[in-house]
C-alpha positions in Angstrom: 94.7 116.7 119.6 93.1 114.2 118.2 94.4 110.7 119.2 92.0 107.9 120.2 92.0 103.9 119.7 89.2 101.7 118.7 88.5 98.4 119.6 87.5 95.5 117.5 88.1 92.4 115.3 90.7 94.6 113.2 90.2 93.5 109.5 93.0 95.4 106.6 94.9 94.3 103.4 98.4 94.3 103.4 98.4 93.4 99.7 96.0 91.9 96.9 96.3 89.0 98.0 96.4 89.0 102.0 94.5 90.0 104.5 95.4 90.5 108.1 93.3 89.9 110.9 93.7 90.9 114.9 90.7 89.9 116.9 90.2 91.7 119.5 92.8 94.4 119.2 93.4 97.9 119.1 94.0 100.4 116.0 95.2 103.8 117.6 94.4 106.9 115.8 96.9 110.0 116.1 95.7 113.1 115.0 93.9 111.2 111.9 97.1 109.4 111.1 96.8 105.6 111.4 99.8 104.5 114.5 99.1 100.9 114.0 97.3 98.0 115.5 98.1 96.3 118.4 96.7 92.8 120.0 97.8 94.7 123.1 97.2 97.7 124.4 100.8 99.8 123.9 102.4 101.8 126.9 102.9 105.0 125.1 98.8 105.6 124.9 98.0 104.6 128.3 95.3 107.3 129.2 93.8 107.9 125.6 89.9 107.4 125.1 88.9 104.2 123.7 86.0 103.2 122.1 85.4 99.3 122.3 83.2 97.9 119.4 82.9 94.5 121.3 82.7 91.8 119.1 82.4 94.1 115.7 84.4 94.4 112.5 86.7 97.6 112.3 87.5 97.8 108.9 89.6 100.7 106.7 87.1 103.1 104.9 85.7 101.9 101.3 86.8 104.2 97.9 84.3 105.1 95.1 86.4 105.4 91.9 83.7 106.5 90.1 80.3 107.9 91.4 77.3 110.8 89.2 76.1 112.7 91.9 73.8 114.3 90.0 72.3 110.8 88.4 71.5 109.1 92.4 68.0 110.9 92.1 66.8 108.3 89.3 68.9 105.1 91.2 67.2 102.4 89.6 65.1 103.3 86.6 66.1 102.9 82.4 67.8 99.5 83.2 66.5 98.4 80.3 68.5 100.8 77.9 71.6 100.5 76.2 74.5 103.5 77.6 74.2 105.8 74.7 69.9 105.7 74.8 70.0 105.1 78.5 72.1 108.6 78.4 69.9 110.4 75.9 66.9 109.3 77.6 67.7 109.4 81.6 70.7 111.0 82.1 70.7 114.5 80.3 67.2 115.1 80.6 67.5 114.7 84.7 71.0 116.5 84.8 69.6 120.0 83.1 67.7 120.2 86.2 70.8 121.2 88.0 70.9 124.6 86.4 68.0 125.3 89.5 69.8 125.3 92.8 67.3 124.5 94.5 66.4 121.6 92.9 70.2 120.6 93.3 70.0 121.5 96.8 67.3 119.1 97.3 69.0 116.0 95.2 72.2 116.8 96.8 71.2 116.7 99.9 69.5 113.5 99.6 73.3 112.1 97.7 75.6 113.1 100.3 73.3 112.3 103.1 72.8 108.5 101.9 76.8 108.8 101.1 77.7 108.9 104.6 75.1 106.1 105.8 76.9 103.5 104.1 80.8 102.0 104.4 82.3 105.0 101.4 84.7 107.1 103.2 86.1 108.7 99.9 84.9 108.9 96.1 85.6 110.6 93.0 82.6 112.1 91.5 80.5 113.7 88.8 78.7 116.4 89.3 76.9 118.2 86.2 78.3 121.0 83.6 77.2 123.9 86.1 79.4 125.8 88.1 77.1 126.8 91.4 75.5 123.6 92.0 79.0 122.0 91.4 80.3 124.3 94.1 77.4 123.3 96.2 78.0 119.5 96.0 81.1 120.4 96.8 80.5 122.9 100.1 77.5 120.0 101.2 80.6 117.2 101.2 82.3 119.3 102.8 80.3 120.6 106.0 79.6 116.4 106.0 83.4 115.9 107.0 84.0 113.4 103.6 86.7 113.7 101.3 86.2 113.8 97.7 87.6 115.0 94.5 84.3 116.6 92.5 84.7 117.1 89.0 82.1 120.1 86.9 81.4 117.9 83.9 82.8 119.5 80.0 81.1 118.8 77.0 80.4 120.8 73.9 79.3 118.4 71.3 76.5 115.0 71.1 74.5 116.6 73.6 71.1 118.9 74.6 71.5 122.4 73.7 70.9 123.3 77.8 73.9 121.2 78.8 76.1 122.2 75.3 78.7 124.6 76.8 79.1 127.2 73.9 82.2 126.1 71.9 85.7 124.4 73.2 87.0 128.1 74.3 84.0 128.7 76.7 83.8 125.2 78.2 87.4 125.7 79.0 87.2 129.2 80.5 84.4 127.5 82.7 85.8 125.0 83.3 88.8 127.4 84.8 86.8 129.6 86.3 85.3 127.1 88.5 89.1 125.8 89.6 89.6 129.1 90.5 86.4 129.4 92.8 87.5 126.2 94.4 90.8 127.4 95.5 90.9 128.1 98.8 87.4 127.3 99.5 87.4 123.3 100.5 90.0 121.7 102.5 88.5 118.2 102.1 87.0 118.5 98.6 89.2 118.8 95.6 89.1 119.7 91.9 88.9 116.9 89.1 89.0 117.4 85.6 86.0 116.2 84.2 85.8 116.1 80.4 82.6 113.7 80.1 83.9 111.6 77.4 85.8 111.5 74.2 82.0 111.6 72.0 80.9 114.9 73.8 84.1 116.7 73.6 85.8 118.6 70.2 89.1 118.4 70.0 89.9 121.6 71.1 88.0 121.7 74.2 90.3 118.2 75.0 93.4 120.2 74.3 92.1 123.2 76.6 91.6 120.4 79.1 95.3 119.4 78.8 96.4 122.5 79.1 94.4 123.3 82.6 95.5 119.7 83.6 99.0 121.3 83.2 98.6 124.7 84.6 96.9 124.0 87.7 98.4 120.5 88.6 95.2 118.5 88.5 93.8 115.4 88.6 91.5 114.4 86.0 88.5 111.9 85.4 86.7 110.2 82.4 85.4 107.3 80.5 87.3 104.4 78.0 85.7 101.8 76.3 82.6 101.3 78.4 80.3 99.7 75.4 81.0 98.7 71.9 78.6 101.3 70.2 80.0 103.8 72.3 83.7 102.7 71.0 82.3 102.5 67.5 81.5 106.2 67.6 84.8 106.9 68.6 86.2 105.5 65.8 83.9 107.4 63.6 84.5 110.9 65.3 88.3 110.1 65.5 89.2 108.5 62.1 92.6 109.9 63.0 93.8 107.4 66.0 93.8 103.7 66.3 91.9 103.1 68.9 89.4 105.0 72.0 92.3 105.0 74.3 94.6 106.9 72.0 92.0 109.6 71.1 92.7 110.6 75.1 96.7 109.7 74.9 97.1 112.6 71.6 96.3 115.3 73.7 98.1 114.8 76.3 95.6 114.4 78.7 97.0 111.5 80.3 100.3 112.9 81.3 101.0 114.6 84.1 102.2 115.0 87.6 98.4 114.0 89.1 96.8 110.8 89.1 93.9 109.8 86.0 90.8 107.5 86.7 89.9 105.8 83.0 85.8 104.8 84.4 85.2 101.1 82.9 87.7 100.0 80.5 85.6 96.9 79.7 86.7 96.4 76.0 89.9 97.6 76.5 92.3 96.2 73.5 96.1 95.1 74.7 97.8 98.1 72.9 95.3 100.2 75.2 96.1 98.2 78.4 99.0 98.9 77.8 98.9 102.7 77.6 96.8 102.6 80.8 100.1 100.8 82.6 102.5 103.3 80.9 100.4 106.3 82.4 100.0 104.9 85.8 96.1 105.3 85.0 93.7 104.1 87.6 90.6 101.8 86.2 88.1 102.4 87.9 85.6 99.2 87.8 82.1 99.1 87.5 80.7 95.5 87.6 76.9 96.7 88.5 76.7 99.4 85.9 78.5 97.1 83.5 75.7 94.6 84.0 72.9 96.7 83.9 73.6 98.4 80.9 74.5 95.3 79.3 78.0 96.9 78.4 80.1 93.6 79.0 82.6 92.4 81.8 85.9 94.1 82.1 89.1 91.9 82.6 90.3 92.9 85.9 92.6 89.7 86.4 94.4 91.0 83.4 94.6 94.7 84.3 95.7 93.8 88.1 98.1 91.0 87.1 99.9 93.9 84.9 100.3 95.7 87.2 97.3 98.5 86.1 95.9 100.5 89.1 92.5 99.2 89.1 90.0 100.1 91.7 85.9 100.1 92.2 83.1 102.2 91.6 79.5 102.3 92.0 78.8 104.8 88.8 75.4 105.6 90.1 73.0 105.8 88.6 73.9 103.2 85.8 74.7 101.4 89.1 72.1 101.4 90.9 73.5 101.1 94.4 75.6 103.1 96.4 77.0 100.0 98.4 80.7 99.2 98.4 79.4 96.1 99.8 77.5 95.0 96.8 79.8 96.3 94.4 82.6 93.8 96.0 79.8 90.9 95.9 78.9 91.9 91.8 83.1 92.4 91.2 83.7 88.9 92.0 80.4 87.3 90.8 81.0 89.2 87.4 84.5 88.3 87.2 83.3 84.3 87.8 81.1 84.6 84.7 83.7 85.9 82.0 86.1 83.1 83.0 83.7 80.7 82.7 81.9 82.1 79.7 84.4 83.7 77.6 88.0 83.2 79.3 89.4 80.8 81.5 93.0 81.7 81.6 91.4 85.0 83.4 91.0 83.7 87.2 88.1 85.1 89.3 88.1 87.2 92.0 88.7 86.2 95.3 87.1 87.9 98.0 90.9 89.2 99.3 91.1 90.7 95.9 87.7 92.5 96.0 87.9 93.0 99.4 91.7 94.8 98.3 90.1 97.1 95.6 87.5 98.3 97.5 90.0 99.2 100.1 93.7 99.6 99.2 93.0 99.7 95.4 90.8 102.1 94.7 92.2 104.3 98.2 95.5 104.8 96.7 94.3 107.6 93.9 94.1 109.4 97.6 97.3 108.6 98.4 98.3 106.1 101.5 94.6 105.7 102.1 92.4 102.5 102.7 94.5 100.7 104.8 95.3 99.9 109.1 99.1 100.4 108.4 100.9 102.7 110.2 101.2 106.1 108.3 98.2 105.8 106.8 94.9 108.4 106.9 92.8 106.9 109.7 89.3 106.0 108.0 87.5 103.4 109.7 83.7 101.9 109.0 82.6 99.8 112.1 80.6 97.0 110.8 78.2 95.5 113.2 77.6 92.0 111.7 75.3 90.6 115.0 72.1 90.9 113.0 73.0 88.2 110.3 72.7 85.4 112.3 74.0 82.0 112.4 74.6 79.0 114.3 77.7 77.9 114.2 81.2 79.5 115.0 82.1 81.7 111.9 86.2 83.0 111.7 86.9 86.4 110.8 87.2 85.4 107.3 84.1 84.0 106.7 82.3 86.7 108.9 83.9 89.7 106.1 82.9 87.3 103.1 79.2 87.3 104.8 79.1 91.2 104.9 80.5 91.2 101.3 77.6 89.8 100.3 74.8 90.4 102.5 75.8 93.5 104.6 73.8 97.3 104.0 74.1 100.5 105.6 72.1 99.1 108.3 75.2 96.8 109.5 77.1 99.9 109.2 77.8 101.1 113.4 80.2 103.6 112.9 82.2 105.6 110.2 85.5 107.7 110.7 87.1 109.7 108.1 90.7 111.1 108.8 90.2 110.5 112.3 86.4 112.6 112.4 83.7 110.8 113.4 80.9 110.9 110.5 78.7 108.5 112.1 77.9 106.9 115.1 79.4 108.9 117.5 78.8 112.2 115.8 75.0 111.6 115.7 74.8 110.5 118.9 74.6 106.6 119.2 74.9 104.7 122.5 79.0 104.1 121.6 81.1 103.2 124.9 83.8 105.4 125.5 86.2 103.7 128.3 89.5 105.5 129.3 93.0 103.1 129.7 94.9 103.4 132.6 
């Protein structure tokens, strides 16, 4: 049994535009099953252990939308390139190197170890075209106690011969050759659909994908209308539809009974917002990417006051941090500078808003995930905020806008995930148990 309550300044979203605060107070974990938070200790769990943060932040987990494991190992480098050179340059050279396990062993390692340092408690993520270091990502998140939906990359056009699966019928019998090598296998880490992007796959291999989508009741995880010269290729390689978002939409890729994430989504037109709506797709936004590769700002204000699922993601290594943190910080900076640059009916973020797709937003492709409410999966991130000092009194509020923007994994104490702790207590830090009676 695995029930136990924290205690801390309790910090959760109720909606996008609230956030509720407990100081002080208790959030009980039952058998990794949120069972609420209370400014009082209840009754009913007299006798349970308690851990007691003190004065910390007790926050719900952070969601990556939309992470390339296999790009973290050059974080930082080619931020002076445009997506398709920055690609064509960076990104397939260092992702052939994945065919070598052990090189992937090594880079993986490194990923899933930083992963759990910081606030991320789930992620959706790219691995590479290659089934056994796919697996391997996979099987590392998983001994690491994370939970994850890992996608093997498809491709078979616009890219190097050593990462061009052999035609649309052999990317899609790899493609289902790794599901099946997944079933059974994880119970934490789960299969995602990965077909790279509408330039690097025929139409047949999109169709195959549909039909796998379809067979085997999966999820699936791409790209739309990251940068203009990427959606300008689109339209030359599919003269056929009226715009990037349609080119997905005609195979039927977006349908289904399983949740899509659409990466980006920055030059989105309306008739495509509206298709992402329709198809319940989740956007997954990218502001540092977006910036670095000089791709544009996406309109979030317009996609969340739709209605669109929209939530965050680092895209390492076009990002070029893993930080939830920072990504909030850039979401709403970002956001500030299209409405006052290019459209002011679009509001900026607030940080309830950022703080809400970091959280709640981006949680729910997981299902009730990324909130303190009861009946929801208990992850937690501890954030000890006692090094950024200051001398006056600062309110909860202001004390979760000053992490926002200047917190690390450093200010991270303590990380649960479904109830397991990942770090802190699991590595053996000085936490203080106390038992109620």
């Amino acid at each position: 049994m695995n029930t136990f309550a924290l205690k801390g300044n309790i910090c959760f979203s109720t909606d996008r535009e609230h956030l509720s605060f407990f100081p002080h107070s208790y959030v009980i974990c039952d058998n990794g099953v949120c069972a609420g938070v209370y400014q009082k200790f209840p009754d009913k769990y007299i006798g349970i252990p308690c851990i007691d943060y003190k004065d910390c932040l007790v926050l719900p987990g952070f969601t990556d939308l939309h992470v390339h494991a296999s790009q973290y190992a050059f974080r930082g480098l080619g931020m002076d390139l445009e997506l398709i050179d920055w690609l064509n340059t960076r990104t397939f050279p260092e992702e052939q190197k994945y065919e070598d396990l052990s090189y992937a062993r090594r880079a993986y390692e490194i990923f899933v170890h930083d992963l759990l340092e910081g606030a991320t408690t789930r992620a959706c993520i790219f691995s590479t075209v290659h089934e056994e270091s796919t697996l391997l990502l996979m099987e590392l998140l998983e001994q690491a106690g994370f939970h994850a939906y890992v996608g093997k990359v498809s491709m078979d056009r616009n890219c190097p011969e050593h990462l061009c699966e052999k035609g649309a019928e052999a990317a899609v019998q790899a493609a289902e050759h790794w599901i099946r090598a997944c079933a059974d296998r994880f119970h934490n880490i789960k299969p995602i659909l990965t077909p790279r992007f509408i330039p690097s796959c025929t139409d047949n291999l999109m169709r195959g994908i549909a039909f796998l989508r379809e067979k085997y009741h999966l999820s699936l995880q791409s790209h739309l209308s990251e940068n203009l010269g990427e959606i300008a290729w689109v339209k030359e390689l599919c003269p056929d539809v009226g715009g990037y978002g349609e080119a997905y939409e005609k195979f039927g890729v977006l349908e289904g009974d399983r949740p899509v994430i659409m990466a980006h989504c920055v030059h989105s037109t309306p008739e495509e917002a509206e298709l992402l709506k329709r198809r319940g797709v989740f956007v997954a936004h990218c502001p540092q990417s977006n910036t670095n590769l000089a791709s544009g700002i996406a309109p979030v204000r317009k996609y969340l006051d739709m209605g669109i699922h929209v939530g965050l993601g680092s895209d390492i290594a076009a990002g070029h941090s893993l930080s939830m943190f920072r990504i909030m910080a850039e979401a709403i900076q970002c956001s500030k500078l299209r409405w006052r640059l290019s459209d002011q009916s679009l509001e900026p973020l607030r940080v309830e808003e950022a703080f809400y797709l970091a959280t709640r937003g981006g949680g729910a492709f997981f299902g009730k995930v990324g909130s303190f409410e009861k009946g929801f999966a208990f992850d937690a991130v501890v954030a000890d905020d006692s090094a950024l000092r200051c001398p006056c009194h600062l309110t909860l509020r202001e004390r979760l806008e000053r992490l926002i923007y200047l917190a690390d994994d450093r200010h991270v104490a303590a990380k649960y995930i479904v109830g397991r702790a990942v770090k802190g207590q699991a590595e053996g830090l000085p936490l203080r148990k106390n038992t109620l009676a």
